[in-house]
C-alpha positions as a LaTeX table, in Angstrom:
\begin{tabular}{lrrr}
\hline
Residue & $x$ (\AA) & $y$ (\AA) & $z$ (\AA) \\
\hline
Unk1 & $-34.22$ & 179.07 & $-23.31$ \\
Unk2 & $-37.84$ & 179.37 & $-24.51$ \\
Unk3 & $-37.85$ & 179.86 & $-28.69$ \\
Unk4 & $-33.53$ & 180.81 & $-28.62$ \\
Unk5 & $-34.08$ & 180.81 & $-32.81$ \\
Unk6 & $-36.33$ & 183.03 & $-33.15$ \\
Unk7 & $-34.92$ & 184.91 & $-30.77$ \\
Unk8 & $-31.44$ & 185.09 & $-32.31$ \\
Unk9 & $-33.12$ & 185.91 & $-35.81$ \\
Unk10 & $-34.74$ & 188.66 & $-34.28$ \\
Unk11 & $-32.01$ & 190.29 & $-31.99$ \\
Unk12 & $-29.52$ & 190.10 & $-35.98$ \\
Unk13 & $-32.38$ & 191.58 & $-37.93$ \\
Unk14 & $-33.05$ & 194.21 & $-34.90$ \\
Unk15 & $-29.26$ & 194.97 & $-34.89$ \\
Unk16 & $-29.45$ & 195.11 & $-39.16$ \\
Unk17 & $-26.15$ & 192.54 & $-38.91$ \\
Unk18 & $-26.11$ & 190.68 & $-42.15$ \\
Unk19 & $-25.40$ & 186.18 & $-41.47$ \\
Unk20 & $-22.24$ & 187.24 & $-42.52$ \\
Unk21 & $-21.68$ & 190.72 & $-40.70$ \\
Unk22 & $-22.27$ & 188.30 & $-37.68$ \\
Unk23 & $-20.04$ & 185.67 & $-38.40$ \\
Unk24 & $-17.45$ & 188.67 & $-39.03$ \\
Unk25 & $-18.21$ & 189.62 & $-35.72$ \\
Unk26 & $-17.72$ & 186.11 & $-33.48$ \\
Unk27 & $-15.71$ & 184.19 & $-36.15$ \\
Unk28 & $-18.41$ & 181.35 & $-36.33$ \\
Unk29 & $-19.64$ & 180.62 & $-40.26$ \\
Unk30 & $-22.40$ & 181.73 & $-41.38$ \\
Unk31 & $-23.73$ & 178.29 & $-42.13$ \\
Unk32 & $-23.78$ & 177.87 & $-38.54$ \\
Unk33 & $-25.00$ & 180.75 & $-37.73$ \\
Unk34 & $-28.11$ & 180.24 & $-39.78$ \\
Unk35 & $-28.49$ & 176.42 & $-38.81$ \\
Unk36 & $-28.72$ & 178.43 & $-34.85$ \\
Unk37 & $-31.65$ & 180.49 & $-36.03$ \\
Unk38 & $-33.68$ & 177.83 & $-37.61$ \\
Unk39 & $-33.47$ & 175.91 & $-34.62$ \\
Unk40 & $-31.20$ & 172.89 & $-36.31$ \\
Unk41 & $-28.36$ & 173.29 & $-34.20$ \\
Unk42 & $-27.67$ & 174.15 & $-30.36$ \\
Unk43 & $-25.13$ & 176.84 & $-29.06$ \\
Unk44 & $-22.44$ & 176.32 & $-26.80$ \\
Unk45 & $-21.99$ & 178.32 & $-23.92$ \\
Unk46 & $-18.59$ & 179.73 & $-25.93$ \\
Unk47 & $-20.78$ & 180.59 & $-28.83$ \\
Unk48 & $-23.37$ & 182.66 & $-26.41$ \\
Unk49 & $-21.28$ & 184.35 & $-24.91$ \\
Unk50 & $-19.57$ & 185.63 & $-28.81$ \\
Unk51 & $-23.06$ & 186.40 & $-29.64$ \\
Unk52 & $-23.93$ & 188.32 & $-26.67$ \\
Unk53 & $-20.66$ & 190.08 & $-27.53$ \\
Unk54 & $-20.99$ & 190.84 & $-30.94$ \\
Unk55 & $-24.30$ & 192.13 & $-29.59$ \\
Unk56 & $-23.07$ & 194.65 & $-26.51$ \\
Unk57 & $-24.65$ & 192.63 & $-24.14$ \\
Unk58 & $-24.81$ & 190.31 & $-21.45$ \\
Unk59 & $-25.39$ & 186.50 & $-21.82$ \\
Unk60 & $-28.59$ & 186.58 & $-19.56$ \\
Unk61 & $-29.90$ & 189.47 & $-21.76$ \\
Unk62 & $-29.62$ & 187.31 & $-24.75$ \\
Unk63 & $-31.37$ & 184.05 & $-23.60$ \\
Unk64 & $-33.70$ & 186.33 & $-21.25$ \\
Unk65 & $-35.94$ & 184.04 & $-18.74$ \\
Unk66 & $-39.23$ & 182.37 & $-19.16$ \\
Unk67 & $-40.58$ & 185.07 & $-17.74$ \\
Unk68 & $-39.60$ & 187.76 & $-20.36$ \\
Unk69 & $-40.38$ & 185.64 & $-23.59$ \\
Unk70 & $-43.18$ & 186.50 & $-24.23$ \\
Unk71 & $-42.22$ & 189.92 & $-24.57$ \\
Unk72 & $-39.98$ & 189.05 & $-27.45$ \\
Unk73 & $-42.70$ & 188.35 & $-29.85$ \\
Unk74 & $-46.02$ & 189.73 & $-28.35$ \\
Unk75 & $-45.75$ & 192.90 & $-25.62$ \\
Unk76 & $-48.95$ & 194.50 & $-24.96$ \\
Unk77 & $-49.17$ & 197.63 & $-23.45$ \\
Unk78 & $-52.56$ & 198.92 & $-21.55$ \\
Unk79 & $-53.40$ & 202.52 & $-21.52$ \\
Unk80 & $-53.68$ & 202.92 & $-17.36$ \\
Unk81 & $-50.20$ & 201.09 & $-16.87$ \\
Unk82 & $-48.08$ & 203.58 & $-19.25$ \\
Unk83 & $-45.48$ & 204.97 & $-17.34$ \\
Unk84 & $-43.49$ & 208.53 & $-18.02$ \\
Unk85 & $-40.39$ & 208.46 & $-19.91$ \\
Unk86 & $-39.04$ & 211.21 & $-18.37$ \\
Unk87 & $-40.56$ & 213.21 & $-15.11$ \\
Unk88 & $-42.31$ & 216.58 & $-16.29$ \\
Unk89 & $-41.41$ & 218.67 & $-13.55$ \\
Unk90 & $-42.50$ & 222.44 & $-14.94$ \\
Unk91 & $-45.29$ & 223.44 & $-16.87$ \\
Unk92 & $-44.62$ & 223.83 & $-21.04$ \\
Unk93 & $-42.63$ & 220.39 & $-21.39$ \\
Unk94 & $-43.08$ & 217.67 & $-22.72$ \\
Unk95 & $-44.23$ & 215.14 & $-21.20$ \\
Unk96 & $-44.25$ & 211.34 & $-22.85$ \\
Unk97 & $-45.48$ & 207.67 & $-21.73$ \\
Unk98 & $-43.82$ & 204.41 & $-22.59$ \\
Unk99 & $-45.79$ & 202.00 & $-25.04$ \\
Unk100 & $-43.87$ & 198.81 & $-25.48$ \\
Unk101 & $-41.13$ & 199.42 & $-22.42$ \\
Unk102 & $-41.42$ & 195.61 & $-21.36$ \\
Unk103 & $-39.71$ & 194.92 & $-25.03$ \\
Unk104 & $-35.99$ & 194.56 & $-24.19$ \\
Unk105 & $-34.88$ & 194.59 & $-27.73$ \\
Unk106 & $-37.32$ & 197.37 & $-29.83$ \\
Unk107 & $-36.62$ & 198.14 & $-33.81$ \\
Unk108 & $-39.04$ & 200.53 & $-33.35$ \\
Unk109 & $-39.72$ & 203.30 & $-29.72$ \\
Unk110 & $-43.12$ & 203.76 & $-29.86$ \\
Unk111 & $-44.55$ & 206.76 & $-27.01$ \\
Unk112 & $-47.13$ & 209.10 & $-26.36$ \\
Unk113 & $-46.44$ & 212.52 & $-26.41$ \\
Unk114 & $-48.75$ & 215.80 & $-24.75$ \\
Unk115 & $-46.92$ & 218.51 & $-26.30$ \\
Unk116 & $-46.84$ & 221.84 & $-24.83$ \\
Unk117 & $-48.75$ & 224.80 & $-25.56$ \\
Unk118 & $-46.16$ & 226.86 & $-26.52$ \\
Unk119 & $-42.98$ & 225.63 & $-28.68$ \\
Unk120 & $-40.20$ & 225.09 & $-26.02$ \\
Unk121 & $-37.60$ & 227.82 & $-25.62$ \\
Unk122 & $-34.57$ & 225.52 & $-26.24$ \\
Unk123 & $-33.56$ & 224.21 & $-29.63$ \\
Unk124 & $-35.72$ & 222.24 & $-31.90$ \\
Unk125 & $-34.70$ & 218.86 & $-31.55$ \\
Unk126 & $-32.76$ & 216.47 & $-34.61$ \\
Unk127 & $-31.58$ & 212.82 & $-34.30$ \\
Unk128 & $-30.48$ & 210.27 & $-36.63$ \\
Unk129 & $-33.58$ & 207.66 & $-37.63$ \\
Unk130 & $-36.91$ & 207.99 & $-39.11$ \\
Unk131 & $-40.05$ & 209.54 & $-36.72$ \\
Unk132 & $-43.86$ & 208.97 & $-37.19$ \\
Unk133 & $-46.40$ & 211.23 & $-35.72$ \\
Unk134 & $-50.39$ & 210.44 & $-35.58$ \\
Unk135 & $-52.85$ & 212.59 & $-33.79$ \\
Unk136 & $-54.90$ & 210.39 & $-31.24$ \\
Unk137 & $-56.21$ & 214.07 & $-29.75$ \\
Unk138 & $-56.69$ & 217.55 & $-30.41$ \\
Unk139 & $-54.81$ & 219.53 & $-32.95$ \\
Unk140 & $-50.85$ & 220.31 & $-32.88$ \\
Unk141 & $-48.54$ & 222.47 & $-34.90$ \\
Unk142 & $-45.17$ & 220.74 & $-36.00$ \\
Unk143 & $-42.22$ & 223.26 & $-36.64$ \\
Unk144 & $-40.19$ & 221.06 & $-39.88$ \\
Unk145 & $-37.23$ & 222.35 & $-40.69$ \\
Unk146 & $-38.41$ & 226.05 & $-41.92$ \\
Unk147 & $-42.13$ & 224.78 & $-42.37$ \\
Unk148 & $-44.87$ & 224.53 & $-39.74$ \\
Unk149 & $-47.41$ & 221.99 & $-40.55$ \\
Unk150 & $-50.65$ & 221.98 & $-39.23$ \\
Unk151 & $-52.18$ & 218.69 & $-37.89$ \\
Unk152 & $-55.85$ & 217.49 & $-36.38$ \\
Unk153 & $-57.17$ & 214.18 & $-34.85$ \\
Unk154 & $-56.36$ & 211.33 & $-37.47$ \\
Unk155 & $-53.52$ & 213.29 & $-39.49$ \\
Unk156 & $-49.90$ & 211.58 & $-39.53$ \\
Unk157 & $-46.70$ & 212.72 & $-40.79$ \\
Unk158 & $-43.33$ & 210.72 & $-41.06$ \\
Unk159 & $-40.42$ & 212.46 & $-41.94$ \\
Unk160 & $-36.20$ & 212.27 & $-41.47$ \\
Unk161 & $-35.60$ & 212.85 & $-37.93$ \\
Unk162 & $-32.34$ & 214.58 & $-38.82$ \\
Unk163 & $-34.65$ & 217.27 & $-39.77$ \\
Unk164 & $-34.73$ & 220.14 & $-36.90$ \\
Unk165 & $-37.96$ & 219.71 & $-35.43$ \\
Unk166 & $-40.47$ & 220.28 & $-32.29$ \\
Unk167 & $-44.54$ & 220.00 & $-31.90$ \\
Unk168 & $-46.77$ & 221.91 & $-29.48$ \\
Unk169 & $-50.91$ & 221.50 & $-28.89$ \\
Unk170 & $-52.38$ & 224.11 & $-31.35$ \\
Unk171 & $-56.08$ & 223.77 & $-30.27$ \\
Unk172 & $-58.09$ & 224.36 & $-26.84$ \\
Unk173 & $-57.75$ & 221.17 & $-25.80$ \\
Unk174 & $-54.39$ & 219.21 & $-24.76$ \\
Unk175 & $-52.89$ & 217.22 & $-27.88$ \\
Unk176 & $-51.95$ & 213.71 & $-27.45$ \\
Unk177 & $-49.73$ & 212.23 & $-29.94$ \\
Unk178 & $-48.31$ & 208.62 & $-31.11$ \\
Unk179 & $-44.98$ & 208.87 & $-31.69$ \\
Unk180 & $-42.80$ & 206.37 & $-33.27$ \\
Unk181 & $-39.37$ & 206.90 & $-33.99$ \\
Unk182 & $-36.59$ & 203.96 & $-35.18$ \\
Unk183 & $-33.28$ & 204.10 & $-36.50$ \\
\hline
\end{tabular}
């Protein structure tokens, strides 16, 4: 159990539980609870296993192995090991690479994005959260609600993701975008 308080700390703040939304949760105090995350006091096996809970997940996804630590506070991701999200099998999708995938618990899903040329044919997309776009390359064209906003290498725009949206490369060559969405 390598750094088990910091870890807890993070996993509540990640979840946006309260002490005492927690202690709701399992029934321990919220004295305890904090005494846990500062590392003063040591958890029972009964008390993992009502955190895990209150969290939706396992006990071994909660302590995590040495081996996975050090993704918990540092996760470094290098541009040749990105790997696709989701398989782009036709031409005009989407296509997106995972940046931080090693992370197990994320407040933040951070990807690349090479946007089409052409705005997809299905809907524009919406979900609940906040999203932040920068340009790494080329120029794209984000559809915002009614609006279409024009964007180059360097420009950024964060917005309500609830908003009905989509993105596709506006200039000759293809666009590559950091995208950043959380909840």
């Amino acid at each position: 159990m390598v750094n088990l308080a910091h870890r807890l700390r993070t996993l509540r703040r990640q979840r946006g539980f309260s002490l005492e939304t927690l202690a709701e949760q399992t029934g321990l105090t919220r004295s305890y609870l904090s005494k846990l995350e500062r590392g003063l006091s040591s958890p029972s096996i009964a008390t993992i296993l009502k955190i895990a809970d209150a969290y939706g997940m396992g006990t071994g996804q909660l302590l995590g192995d040495a081996r996975d630590s050090a993704h918990e506070v540092v996760c470094i991701s290098r541009a040749g090991e990105r790997e696709p999200l989701l398989p782009s099998e036709r031409e005009g999708t989407y296509r997106y690479e995972a940046i931080a995938a090693q992370r197990k618990v994320k407040a933040m899903e951070p990807f690349i994005m090479y946007p089409p040329r052409e705005f997809p044919d299905e809907a524009r997309s919406a979900h609940s959260g906040e999203e932040f776009l920068f340009v790494l390359k080329g120029q794209v064209e984000v559809m915002l609600g009614e609006e279409t906003i024009a964007l180059s290498i360097g420009d950024s725009l964060y917005f309500d993701a609830d908003l009905p949206h989509r993105i596709r490369t506006a200039g000759r060559a293809q666009a590559e975008v950091l995208v950043t969405t959380a909840k």
